[in-house]
N, C-alpha and C positions, 0 to 999 in steps of 0.2 A: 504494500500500500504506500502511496506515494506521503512524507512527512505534509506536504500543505494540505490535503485531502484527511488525515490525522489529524492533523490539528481541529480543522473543522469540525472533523464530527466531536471532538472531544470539548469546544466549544459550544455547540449547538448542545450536545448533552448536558454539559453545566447549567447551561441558559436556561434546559427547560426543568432542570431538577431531577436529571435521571441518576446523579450520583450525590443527589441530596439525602439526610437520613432522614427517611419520610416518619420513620416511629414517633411518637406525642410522648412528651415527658411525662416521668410517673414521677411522685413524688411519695415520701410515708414518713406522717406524722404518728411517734411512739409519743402515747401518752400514760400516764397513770391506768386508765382502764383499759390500756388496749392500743393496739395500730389500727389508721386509716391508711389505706393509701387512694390516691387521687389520680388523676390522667388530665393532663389541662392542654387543654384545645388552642389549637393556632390561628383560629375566627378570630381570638382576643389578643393580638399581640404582643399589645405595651403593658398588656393588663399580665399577661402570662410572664415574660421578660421584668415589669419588678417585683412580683413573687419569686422568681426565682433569683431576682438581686438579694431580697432578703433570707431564702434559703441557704442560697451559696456562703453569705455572709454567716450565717450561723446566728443571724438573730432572733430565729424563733426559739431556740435550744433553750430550756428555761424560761420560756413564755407560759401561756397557761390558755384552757377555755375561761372566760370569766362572766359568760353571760349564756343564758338559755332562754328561751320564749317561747311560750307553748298558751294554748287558748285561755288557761286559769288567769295569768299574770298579766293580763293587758287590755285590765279594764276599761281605759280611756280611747283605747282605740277602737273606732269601728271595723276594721278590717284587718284581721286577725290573722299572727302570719304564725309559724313554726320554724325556728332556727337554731343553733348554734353558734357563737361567736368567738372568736380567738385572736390575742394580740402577741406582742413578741414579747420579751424578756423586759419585765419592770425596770430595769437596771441598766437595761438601753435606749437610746433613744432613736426616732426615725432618722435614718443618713439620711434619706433620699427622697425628694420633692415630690408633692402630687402630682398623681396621674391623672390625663385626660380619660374621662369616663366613656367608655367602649359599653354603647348602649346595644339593649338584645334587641334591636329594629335594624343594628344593621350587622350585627353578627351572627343572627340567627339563631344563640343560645337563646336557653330557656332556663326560669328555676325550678326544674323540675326536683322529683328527689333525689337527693345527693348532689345537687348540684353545689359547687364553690365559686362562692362569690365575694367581691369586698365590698367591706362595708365602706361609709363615705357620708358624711354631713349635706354638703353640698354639692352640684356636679364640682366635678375637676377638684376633689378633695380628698381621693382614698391614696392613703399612703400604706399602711402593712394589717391591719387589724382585718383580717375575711371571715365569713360564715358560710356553715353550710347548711342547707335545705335539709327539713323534716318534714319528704309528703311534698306536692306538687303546690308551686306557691307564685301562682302567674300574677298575683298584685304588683310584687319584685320585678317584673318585665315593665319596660317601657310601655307607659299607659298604663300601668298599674296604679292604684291609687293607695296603696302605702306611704307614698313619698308626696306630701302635696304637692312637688315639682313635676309629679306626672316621666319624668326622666328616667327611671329605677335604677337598676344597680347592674356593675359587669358583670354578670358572670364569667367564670376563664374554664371551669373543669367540671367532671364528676366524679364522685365516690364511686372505686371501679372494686372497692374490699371493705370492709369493717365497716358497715351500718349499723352493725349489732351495738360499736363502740360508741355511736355518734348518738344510738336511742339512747346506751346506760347516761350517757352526759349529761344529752337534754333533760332524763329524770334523774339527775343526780339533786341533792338540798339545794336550796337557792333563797334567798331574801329577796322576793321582788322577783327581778331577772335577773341577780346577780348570784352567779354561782357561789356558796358558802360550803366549804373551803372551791375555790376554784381548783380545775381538775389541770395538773401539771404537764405542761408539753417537756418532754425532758430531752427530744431530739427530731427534727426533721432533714432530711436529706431528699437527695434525687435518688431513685433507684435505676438500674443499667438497663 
């Protein structure tokens, strides 16, 4: 085969991503009752890349769940969601600036069960604190009306192991929505 005829095709394949590694990142979060692991989706980019700024960083490692919300606990809301939520380590703070929020109208996720998502105040405000879904929770999708912004929330993954872990959480004690003792993140990593 002639080298300029090589090159090309060796370029035209890069181009279109035939030696890209097409696998989705796992990731597994080991906590006090258990491993989840996750699979997060390439629909959400920026949202995917800084979760995994804060993995790689190691600042979830001694984070914790510290919040559960399930239909008892949220009397003032009219529309009633089911979650989990998890921040990094008390003891660190956020390196890294908010993300533009990667809404599900144009990524095509959904909050369905087990889906992982970040949390966030206002658009373009989630910086490392995510939850994940208990039960299909389409208020969370853009046009949902959880958020008076009508905006919702990125979703980037879903729970692809350990739902089992994420129900004992959700009923684990709680003051309110605040988990009592919060349940320990002691390590998250990427898995191969």
């Amino acid at each position: 085969m002639r080298p300029t005829l090589w090159a090309g095709l060796v370029f035209a394949a890069s181009a279109t991503g035939a030696f890209a590694d097409e696998k989705p990142a796992r990731v597994r979060i080991e906590t006090d009752l258990g491993a989840i692991e996750v699979e997060l989706d390439a629909r959400a980019p920026a949202t995917v890349a800084n979760f995994l700024k804060y993995v790689d960083g190691r600042f979830y490692d001694g984070g914790r769940f510290h919040r559960t919300v399930t239909p008892d606990n949220q009397p003032d809301n009219k529309v009633k969601i089911e979650v989990i939520q998890a921040g990094i380590n008390p003891a660190k703070k956020d390196e890294f600036p908010p993300i533009k929020l990667e809404r599900t109208k144009d990524t095509k996720l959904a909050h369905k069960n087990g889906a992982i998502s970040m949390a966030r105040d206002g658009p373009d405000t989630a910086t490392s604190d995510f939850f994940i879904c208990v039960g299909d929770q389409p208020e969370l999708d853009f046009g949902g009306k959880r958020n008076p912004d009508g905006q919702g929330f990125a979703a980037f993954g879903r729970v692809v192991n350990g739902m089992d872990v994420v129900k004992k959480i959700q009923k684990s004690p709680a003051d309110g929505q605040n988990l009592k003792p919060p349940i320990q993140i002691k390590k998250v990593s990427r898995l191969p």
